[in-house]
C-alpha positions in Angstrom: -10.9 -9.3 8.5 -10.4 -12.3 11.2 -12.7 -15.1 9.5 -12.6 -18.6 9.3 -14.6 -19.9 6.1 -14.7 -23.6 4.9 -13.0 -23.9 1.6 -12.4 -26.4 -1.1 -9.8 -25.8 -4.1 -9.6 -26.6 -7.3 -6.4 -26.5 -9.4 -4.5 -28.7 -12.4 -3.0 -31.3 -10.2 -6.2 -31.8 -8.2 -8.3 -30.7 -5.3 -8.0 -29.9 -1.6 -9.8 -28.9 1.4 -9.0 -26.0 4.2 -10.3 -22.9 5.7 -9.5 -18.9 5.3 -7.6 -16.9 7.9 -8.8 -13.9 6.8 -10.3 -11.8 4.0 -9.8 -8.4 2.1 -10.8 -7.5 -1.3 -7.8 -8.3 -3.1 -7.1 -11.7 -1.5 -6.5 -14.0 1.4 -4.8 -16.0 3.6 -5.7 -19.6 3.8 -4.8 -22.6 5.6 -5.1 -25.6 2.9 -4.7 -29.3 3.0 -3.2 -30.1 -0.3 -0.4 -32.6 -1.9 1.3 -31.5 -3.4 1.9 -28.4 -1.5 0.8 -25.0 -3.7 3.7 -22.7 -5.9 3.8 -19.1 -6.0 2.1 -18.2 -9.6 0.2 -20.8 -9.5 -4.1 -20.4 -10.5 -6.2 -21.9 -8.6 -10.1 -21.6 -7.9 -11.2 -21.6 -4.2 -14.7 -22.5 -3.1 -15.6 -20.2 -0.1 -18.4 -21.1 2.0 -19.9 -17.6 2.9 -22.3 -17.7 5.9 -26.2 -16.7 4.8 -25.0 -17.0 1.0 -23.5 -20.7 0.8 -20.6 -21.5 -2.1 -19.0 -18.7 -4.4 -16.1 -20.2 -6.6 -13.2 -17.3 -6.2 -10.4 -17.8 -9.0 -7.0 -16.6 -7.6 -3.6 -16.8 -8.2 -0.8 -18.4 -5.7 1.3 -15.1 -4.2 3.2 -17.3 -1.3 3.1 -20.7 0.2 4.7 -20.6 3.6 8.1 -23.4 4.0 7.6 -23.3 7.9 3.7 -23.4 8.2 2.8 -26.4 6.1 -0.4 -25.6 3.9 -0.5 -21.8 4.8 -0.9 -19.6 1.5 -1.1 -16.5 0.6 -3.4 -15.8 -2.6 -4.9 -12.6 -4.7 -8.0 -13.2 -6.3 -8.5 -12.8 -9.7 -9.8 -9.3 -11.3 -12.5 -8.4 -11.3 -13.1 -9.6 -7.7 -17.3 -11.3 -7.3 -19.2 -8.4 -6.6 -21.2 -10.8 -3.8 -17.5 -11.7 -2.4 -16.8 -7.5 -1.8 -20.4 -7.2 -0.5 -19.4 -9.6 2.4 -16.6 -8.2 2.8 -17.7 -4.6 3.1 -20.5 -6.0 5.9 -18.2 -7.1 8.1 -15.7 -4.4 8.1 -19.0 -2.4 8.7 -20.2 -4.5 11.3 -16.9 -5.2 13.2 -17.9 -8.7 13.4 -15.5 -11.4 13.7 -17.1 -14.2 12.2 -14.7 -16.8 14.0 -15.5 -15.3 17.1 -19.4 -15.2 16.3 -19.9 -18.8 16.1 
């Protein structure tokens, strides 16, 4: 799904600050702001700011980190996925909603 979420991350060189592009229940694409720039294999814990819950830490690990669309990455969160995460998830495929349109 469509959404854009606030986001902080947390990893072993630091922190940073950015927004999903979307969600599914394996992982996500996310726009980051970040120095240095993220690896592939790299673990990381992202900080999603879920509308009507608030903050969920979200351990994942790296899968791609775009060369042409600075801060763009591609992550898979870490098994087992937050059962509150998949909820969310599962309302808004339910729902249809696109909660970057709904704002």
């Amino acid at each position: 799904m469509a959404v854009h979420y606030r986001l902080s991350l947390r990893r072993a060189g630091g922190k940073g600050r950015g927004t999903t592009e979307n969600l599914s229940e394996r992982g996500a694409m996310v726009s980051l702001d970040v120095d240095p720039p993220l690896v592939a294999g790299e673990m990381i814990e992202l900080e999603i700011e879920l509308p009507g819950y608030g903050s969920l830490a979200v351990p994942a690990k790296v899968r791609w980190a775009s060369t042409v669309l600075p801060g763009m990455t591609g992550v898979e969160f870490t098994l087992p996925v937050s059962p509150v995460l998949l909820a969310h998830i599962a309302q808004l495929i339910t729902t249809g909603i696109d909660e970057a349109e709904a704002r």
